[in-house]
N, CA, C and O atoms as a MOPAC input file, in Angstrom:
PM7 MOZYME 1SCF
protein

 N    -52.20400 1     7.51200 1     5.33400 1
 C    -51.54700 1     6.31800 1     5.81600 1
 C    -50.04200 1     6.49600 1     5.65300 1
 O    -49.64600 1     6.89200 1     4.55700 1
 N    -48.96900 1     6.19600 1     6.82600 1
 C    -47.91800 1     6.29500 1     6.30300 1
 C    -47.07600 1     4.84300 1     6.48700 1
 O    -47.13800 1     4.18500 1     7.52600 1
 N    -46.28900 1     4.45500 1     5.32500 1
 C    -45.46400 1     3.52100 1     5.02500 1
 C    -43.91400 1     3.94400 1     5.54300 1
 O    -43.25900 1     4.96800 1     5.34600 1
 N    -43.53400 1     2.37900 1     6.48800 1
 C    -41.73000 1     3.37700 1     6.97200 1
 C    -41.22000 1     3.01900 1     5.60700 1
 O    -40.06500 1     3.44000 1     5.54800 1
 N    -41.63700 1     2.29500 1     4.22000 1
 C    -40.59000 1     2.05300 1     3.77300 1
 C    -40.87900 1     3.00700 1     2.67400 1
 O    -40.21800 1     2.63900 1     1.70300 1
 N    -41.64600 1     4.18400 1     2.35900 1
 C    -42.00900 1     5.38600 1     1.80300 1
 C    -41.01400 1     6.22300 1     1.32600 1
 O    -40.65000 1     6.29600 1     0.15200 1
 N    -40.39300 1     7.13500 1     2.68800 1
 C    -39.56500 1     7.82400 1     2.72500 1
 C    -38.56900 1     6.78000 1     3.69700 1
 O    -38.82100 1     6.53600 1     4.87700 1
 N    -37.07600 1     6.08000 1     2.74000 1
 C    -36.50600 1     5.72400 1     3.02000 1
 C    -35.40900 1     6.72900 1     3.87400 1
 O    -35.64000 1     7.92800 1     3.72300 1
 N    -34.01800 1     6.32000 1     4.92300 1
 C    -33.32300 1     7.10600 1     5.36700 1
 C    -32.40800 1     6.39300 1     5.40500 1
 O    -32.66000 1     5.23500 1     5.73700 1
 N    -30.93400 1     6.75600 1     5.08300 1
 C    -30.12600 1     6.01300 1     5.06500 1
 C    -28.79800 1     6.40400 1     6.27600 1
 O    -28.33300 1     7.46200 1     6.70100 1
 N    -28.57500 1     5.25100 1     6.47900 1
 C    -27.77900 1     4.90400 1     7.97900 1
 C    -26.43800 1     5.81300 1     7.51500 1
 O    -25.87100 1     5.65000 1     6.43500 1
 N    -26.08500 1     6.68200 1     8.40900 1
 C    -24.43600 1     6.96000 1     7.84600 1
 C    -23.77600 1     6.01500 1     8.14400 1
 O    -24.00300 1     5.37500 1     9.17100 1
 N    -22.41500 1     5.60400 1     6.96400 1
 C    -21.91400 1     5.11100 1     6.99400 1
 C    -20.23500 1     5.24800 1     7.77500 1
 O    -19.57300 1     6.23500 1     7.45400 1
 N    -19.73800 1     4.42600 1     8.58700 1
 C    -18.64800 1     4.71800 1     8.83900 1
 C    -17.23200 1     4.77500 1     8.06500 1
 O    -16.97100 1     3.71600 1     7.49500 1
 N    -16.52100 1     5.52400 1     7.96400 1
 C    -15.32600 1     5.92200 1     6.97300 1
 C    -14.71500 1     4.31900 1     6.74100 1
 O    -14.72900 1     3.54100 1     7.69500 1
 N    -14.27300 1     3.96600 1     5.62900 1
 C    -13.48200 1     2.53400 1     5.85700 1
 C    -11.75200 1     3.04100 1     6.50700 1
 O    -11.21500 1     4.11300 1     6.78700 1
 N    -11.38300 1     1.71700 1     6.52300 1
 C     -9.78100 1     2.26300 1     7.16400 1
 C     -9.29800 1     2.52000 1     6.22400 1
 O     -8.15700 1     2.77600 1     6.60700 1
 N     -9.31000 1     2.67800 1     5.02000 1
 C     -8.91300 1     3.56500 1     3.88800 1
 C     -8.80800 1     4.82700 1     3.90700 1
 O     -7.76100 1     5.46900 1     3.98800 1
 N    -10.16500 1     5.33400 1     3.81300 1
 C    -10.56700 1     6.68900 1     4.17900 1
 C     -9.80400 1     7.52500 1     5.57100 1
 O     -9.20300 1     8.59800 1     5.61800 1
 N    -10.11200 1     6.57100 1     6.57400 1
 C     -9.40900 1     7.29500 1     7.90600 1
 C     -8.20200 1     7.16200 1     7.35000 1
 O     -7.82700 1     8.16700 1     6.74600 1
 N     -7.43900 1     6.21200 1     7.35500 1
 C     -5.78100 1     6.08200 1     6.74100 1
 C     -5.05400 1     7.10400 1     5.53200 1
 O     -3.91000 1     7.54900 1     5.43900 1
 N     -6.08100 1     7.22900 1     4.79700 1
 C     -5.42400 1     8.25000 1     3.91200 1
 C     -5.96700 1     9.64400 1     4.09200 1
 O     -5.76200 1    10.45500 1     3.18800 1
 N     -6.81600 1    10.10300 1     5.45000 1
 C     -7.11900 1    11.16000 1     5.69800 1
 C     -5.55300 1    11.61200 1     6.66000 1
 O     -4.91500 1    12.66300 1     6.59300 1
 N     -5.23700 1    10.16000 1     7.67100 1
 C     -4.88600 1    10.39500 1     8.57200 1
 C     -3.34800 1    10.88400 1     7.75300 1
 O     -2.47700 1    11.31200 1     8.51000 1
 N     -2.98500 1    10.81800 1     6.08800 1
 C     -1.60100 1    10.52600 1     5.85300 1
 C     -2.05400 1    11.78700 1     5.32800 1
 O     -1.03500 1    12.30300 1     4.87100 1
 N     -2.97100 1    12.52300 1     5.15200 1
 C     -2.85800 1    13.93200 1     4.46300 1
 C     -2.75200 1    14.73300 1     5.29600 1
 O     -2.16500 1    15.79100 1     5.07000 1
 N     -3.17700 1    14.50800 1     6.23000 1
 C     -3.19900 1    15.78500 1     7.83100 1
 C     -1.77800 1    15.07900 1     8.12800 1
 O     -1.01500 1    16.02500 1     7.93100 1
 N     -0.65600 1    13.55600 1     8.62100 1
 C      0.60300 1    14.04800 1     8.80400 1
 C      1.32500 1    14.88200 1     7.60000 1
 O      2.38400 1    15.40500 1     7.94900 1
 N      0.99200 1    15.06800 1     6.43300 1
 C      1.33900 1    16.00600 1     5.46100 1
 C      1.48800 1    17.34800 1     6.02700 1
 O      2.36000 1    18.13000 1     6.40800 1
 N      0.03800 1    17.22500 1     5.88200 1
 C     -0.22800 1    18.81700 1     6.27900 1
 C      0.14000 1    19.67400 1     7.37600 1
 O     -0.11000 1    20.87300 1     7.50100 1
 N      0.93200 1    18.70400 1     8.36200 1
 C      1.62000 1    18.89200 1     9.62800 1
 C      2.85300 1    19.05500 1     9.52000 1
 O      3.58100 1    19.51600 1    10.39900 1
 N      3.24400 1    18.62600 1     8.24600 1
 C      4.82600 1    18.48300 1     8.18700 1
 C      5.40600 1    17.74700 1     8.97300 1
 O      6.51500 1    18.01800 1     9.43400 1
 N      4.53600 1    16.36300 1     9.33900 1
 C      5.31500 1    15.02200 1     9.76800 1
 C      6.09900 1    14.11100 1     8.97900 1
 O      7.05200 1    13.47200 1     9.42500 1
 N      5.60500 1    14.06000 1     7.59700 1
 C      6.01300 1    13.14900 1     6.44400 1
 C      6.48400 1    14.47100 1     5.54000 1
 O      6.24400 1    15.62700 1     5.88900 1
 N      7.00400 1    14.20400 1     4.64600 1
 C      7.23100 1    14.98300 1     3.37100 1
 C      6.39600 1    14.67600 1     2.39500 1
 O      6.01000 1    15.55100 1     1.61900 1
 N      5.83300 1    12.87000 1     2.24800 1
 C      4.68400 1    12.57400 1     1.15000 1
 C      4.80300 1    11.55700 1     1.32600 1
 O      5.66300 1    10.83800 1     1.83500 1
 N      3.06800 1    11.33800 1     0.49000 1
 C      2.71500 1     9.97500 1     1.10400 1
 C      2.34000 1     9.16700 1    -0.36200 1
 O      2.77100 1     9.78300 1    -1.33700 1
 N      1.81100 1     8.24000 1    -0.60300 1
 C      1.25100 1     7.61400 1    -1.94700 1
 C      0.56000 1     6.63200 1    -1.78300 1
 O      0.51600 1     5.95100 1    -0.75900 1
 N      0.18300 1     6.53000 1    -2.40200 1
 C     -1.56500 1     4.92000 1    -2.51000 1
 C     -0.70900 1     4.36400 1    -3.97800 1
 O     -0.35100 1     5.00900 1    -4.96400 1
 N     -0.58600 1     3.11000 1    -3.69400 1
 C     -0.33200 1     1.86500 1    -4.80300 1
 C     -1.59000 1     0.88600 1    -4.75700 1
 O     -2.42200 1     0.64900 1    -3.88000 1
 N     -1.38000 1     0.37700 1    -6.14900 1
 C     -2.73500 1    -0.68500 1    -6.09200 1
 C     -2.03200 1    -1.69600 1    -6.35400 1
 O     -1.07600 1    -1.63100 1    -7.12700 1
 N     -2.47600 1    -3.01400 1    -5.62300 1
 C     -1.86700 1    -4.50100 1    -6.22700 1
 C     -3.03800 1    -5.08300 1    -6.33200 1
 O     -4.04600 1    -4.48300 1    -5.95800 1
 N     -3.12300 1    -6.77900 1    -7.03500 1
 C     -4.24600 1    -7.33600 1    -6.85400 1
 C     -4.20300 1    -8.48800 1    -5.70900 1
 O     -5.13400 1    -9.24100 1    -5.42400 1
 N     -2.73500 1    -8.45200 1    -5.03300 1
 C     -2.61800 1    -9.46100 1    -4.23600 1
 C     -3.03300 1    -8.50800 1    -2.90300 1
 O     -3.97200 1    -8.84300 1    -2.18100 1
 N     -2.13400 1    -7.11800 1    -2.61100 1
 C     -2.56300 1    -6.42600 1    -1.63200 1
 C     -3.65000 1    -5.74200 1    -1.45300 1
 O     -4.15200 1    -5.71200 1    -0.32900 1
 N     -4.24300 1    -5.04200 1    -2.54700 1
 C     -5.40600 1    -4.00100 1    -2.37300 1
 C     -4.36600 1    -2.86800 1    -2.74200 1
 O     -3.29000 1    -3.01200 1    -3.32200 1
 N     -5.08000 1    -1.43600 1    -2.15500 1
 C     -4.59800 1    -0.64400 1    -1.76900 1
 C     -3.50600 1    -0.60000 1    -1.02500 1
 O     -3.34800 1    -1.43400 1    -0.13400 1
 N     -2.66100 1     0.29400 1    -1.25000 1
 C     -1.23400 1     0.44400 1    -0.22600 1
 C     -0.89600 1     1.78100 1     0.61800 1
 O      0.01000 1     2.42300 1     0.08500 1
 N     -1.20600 1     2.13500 1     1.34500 1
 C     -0.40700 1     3.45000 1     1.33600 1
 C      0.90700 1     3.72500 1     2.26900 1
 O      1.03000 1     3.49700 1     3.47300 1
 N      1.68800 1     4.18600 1     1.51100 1
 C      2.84100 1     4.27500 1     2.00200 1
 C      3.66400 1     5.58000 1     2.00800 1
 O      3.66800 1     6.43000 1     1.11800 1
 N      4.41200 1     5.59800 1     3.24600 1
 C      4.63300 1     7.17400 1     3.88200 1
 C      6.29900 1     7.95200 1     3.70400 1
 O      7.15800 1     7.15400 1     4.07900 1
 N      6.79900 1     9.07700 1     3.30400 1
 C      7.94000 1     9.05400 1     2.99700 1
 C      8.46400 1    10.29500 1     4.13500 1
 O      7.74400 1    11.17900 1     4.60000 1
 N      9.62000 1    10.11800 1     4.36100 1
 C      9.73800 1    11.23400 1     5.18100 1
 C     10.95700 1    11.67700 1     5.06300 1
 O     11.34700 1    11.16900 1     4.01200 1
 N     11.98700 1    12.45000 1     5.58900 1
 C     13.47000 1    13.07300 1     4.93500 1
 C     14.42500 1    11.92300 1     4.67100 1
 O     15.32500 1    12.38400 1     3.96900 1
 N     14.72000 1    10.16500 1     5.00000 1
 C     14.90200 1     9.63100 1     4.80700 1
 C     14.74500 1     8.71300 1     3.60700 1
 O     15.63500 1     8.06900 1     3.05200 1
 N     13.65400 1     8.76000 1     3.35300 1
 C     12.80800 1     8.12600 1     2.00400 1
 C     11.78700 1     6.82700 1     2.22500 1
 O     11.45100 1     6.51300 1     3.36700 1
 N     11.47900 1     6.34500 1     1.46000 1
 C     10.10700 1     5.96500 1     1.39500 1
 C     10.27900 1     4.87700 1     2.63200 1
 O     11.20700 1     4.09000 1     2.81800 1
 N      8.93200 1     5.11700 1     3.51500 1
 C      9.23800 1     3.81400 1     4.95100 1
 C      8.71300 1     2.33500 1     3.82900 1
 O      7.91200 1     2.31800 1     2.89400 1
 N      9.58200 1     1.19700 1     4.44100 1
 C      9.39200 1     0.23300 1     3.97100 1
 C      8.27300 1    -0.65800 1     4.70300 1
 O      7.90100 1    -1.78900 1     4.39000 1
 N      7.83800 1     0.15000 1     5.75500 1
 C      6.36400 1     0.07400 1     6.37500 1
 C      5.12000 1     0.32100 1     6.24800 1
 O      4.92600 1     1.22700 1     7.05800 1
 N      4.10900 1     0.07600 1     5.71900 1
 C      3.18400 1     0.83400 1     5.10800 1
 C      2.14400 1     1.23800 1     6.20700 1
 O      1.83000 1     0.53200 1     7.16500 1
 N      1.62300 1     2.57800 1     5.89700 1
 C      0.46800 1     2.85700 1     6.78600 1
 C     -0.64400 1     1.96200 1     6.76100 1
 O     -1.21600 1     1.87100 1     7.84700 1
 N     -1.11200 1     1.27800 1     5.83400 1
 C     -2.47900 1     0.86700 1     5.16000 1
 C     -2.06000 1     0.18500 1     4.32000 1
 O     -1.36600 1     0.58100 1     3.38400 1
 N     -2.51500 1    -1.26900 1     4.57300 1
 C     -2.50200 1    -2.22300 1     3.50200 1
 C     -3.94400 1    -3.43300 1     3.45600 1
 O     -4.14600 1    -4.34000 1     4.26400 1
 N     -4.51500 1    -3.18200 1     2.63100 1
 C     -6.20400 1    -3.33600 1     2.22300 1
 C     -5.89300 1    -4.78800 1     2.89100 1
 O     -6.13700 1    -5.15200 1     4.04100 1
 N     -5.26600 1    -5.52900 1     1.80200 1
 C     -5.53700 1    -6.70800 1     2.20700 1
 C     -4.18000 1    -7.68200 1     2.70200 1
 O     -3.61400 1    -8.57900 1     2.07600 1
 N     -3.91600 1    -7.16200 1     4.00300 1
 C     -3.32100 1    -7.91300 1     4.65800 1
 C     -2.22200 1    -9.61500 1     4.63000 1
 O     -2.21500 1   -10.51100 1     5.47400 1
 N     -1.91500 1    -9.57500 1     4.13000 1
 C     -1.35900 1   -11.38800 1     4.81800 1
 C     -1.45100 1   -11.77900 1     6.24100 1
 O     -1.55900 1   -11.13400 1     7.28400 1
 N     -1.35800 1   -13.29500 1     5.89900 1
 C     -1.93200 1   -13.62800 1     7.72800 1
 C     -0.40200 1   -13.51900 1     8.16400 1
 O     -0.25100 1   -13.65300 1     9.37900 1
 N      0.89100 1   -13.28100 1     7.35000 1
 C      2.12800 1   -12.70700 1     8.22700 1
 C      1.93100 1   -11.44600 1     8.41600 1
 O      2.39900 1   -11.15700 1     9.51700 1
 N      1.40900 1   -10.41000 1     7.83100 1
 C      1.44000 1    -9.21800 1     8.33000 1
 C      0.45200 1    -9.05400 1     9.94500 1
 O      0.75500 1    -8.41700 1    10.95400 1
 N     -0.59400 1    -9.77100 1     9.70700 1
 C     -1.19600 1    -9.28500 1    10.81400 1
 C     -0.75600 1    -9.63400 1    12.43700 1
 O     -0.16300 1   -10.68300 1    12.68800 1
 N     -1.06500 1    -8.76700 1    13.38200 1
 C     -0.82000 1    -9.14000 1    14.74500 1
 C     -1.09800 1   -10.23500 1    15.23800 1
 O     -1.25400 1   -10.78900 1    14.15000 1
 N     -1.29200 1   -11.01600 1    15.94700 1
 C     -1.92600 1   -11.91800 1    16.65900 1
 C     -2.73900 1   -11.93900 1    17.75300 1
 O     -3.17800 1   -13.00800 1    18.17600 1

């Protein structure tokens, strides 16, 4: 007799925008688009990551977890 819930299988999961975002800031690294990049933690923002390049640190961030409703688009 076979049971589907026996041999379970698990769904892949898709990368969060974390993951893509701080993949996407190690490959402009690794390209020599940025000079360096960094992840900050807040408890108001989340995660941060933010990108530096021959100028110095952008006051723009690539990735910011948790948003304000001013940051976001409309």
């Amino acid at each position: 007799m076979y049971l589907a819930f026996a041999h379970p299988t698990r769904a892949s999961r898709a990368p969060s925008g974390f993951v893509r975002a701080h993949d996407l800031a190690k490959q402009y690294k690794a390209d020599g688009c940025i000079a360096d990049f960094r992840v900050d933690s807040c408890h108001k923002r989340g995660r941060v990551i933010t990108l530096k390049n021959e100028s110095g640190w952008s006051p723009y961030p690539l990735f910011v977890e948790y948003p304000s409703q001013e940051e976001q688009p409309n």
